[in-house]
N, C-alpha and C positions, 0 to 999 in steps of 0.2 A: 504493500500500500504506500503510496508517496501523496499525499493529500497537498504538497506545496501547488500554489496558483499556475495555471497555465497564462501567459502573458502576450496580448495584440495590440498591435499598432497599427495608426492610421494617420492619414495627413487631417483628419476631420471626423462628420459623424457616418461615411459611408462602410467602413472599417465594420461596423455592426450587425450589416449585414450576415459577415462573416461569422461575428458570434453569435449571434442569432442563431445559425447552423450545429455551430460547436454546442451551444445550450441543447440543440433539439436530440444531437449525436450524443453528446459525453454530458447528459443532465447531473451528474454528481462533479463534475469537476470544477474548481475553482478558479475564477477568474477577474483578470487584471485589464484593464482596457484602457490604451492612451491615444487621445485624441490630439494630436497636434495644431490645432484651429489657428492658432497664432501664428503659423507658417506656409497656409494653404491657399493657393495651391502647390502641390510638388512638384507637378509637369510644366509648368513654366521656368524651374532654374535648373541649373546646369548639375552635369552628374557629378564634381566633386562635391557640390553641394547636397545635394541627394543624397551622397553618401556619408557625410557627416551629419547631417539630420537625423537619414535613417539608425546610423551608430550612439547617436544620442538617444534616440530615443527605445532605442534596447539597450544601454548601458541603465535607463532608468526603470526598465522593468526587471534588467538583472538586480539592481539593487532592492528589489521587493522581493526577492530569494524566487524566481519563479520557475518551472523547471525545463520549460520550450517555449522560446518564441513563435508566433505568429505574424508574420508580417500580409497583413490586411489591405495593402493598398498595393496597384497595380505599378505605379511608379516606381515605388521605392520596390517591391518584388524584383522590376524589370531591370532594377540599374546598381542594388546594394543588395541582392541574397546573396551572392558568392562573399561579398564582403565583410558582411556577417557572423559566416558562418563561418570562413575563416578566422575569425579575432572572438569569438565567445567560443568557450569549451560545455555548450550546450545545445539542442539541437536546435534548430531554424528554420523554417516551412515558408514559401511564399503561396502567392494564388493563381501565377502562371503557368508554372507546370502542372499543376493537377487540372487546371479549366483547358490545357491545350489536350492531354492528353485523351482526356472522355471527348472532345471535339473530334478527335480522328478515329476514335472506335467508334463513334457516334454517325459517322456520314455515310452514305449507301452509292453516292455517286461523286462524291470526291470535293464537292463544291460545300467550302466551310466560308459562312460570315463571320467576322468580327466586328464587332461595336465597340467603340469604349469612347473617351478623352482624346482630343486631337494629340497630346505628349504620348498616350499611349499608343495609338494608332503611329504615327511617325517612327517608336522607336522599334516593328519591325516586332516588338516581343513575344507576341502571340503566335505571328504571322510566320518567324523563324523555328516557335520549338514546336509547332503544328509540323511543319515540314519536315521535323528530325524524328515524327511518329510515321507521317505519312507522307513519302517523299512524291509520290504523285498525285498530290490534292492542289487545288487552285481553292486559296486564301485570297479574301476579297475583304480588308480593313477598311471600315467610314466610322470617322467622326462625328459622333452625335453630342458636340456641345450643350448644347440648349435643355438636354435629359437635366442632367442635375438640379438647374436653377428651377425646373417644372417639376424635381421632387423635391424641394426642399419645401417648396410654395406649398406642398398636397396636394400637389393638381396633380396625381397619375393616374387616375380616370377620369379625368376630363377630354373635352372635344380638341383643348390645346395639345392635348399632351399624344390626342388621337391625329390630330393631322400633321404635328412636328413628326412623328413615327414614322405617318405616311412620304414624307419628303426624305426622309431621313432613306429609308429601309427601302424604298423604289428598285434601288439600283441593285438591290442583293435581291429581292422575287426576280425581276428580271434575268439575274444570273445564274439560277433557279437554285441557289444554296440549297441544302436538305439540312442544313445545323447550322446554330448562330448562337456564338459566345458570347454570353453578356459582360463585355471586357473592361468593366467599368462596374467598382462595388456596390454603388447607390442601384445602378439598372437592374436587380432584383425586383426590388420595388417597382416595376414599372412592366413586368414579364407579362402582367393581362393586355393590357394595349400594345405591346408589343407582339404579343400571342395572337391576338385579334387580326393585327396587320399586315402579317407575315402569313397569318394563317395553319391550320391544323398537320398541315406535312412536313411543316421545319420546327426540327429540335432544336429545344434552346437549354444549351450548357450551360449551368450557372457554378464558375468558378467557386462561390460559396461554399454549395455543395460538396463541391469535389474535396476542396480541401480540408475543411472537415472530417469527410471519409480518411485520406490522406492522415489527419492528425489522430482519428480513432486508431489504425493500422502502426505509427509511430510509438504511442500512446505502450500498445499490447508488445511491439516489439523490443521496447526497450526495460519492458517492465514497471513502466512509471505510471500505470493506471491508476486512477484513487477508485479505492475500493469498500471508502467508510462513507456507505450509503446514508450522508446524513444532508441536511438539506446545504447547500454550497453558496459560499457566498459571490457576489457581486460585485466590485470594486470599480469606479471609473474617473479618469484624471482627463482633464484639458486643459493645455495653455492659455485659452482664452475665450471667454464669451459662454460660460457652464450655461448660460439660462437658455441660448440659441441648441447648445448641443442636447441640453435637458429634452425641450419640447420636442424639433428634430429627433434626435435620438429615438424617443418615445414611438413615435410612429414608428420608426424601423425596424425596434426588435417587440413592437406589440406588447410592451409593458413598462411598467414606473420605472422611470431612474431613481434609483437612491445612491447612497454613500458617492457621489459625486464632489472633487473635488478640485481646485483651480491649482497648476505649478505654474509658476512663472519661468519662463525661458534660460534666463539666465540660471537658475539651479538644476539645468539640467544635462 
């Protein structure tokens, strides 16, 4: 039994997503949740910076004794896992290998969409470790900016959020994708209007998911399951603006924040 906190980061409150998953997979296990807010977004600066970010803010969940990181956001996944995982003597999961990989077992005809972040889409990272599962698949990456600001609002069922989809995702029906990664952590949220527009023959990979699954198998193989089936606690830190990531947040993993807590940048 190792009952110490499992530990995720995020550039903001899309990261929740992620545990949201990890709650529904490893309901006894404890966890740690750090919101970056005061430095977001991460796909707009450069990969040294990215990677000092990212390093900070797993140096601060290691100081919370936690026993695997989670790295919860697509950027810093794309540009600081290796980095990581080499400088901590503990393990390190991102959410691109696990969403690429169910994306290529997942297609019938070789035609995989990706969605995410314009930084995300640009930096290839989907689009590259899809291809080292399945070397003859046509990856087809778009930009869907406008998703987030239209989840933060709560508009993902709305007629906004149904015709940005429609403009957005055109060009992937057309391409006749059969699987479409939701490569972007808030775009869970958003998988019925997306479902809707794409329609019922393309699978939609949600990174989430997978990685979850991914940190259950980690989890068993390393021996570090918690197995003191008592009720688990919750922990959650932000650089900046707790009352924005409170309500936000609230919506995305479908229930109260508590023990929510403000770091300021500089201590960390």
């Amino acid at each position: 039994m190792d009952n110490r906190p499992i530990g995720i980061f995020d550039s903001g409150v899309g990261g929740l997503t992620v545990m949201r998953e990890i709650i529904e997979q490893l309901p006894y296990e404890n966890l740690i949740y750090f919101g970056d807010t005061a430095r977001i977004p991460y796909g707009s600066k450069s990969v040294q910076t990215i990677k000092k970010y990212a390093f900070q803010c797993a140096s601060f969940l290691k100081s919370k004794d936690v026993k695997t990181i989670v790295i919860a956001c697509n950027t810093a996944s794309s540009i600081a896992l290796e980095h990581l995982q080499n400088n901590f003597d503990l393990p390190v999961i991102g959410v691109i290998e696990p969403g690429s990989r169910s994306a290529a077992s997942a297609t019938k005809n070789g035609r995989i969409g990706v969605i995410g972040t314009i930084a995300t889409i640009n930096s290839n990272a989907y689009q590259s470790k899809i291809m080292e599962y399945k070397h003859d698949s046509e990856v087809i990456g778009i930009p869907c900016p406008l998703f987030v600001p239209i989840i933060e609002e709560g508009w993902e069922y709305s007629t906004v959020a149904e015709l940005t989809a429609e403009k957005y995702l055109t060009e992937l029906i057309e391409h006749d994708v059969d699987s479409l990664v939701l490569g972007c952590t808030h775009y869970p949220i958003l998988r019925y209007t997306i479902k809707k527009v794409v329609g019922p023959n393309v699978k939609l990979v949600n990174p989430a998911f997978e990685t979850a699954r991914d940190l259950r198998k980690l989890l068993t193989d390393e021996n570090i399951l918690n197995e003191n089936y008592e009720i688990p606690n919750y922990e959650y830190y932000t650089s900046d603006a707790p009352e924005r990531f409170r309500r936000i947040g609230g919506n995305f993993l479908k229930k109260e924040i508590d023990n929510l807590y403000e770091i300021a940048i500089d201590n960390l």
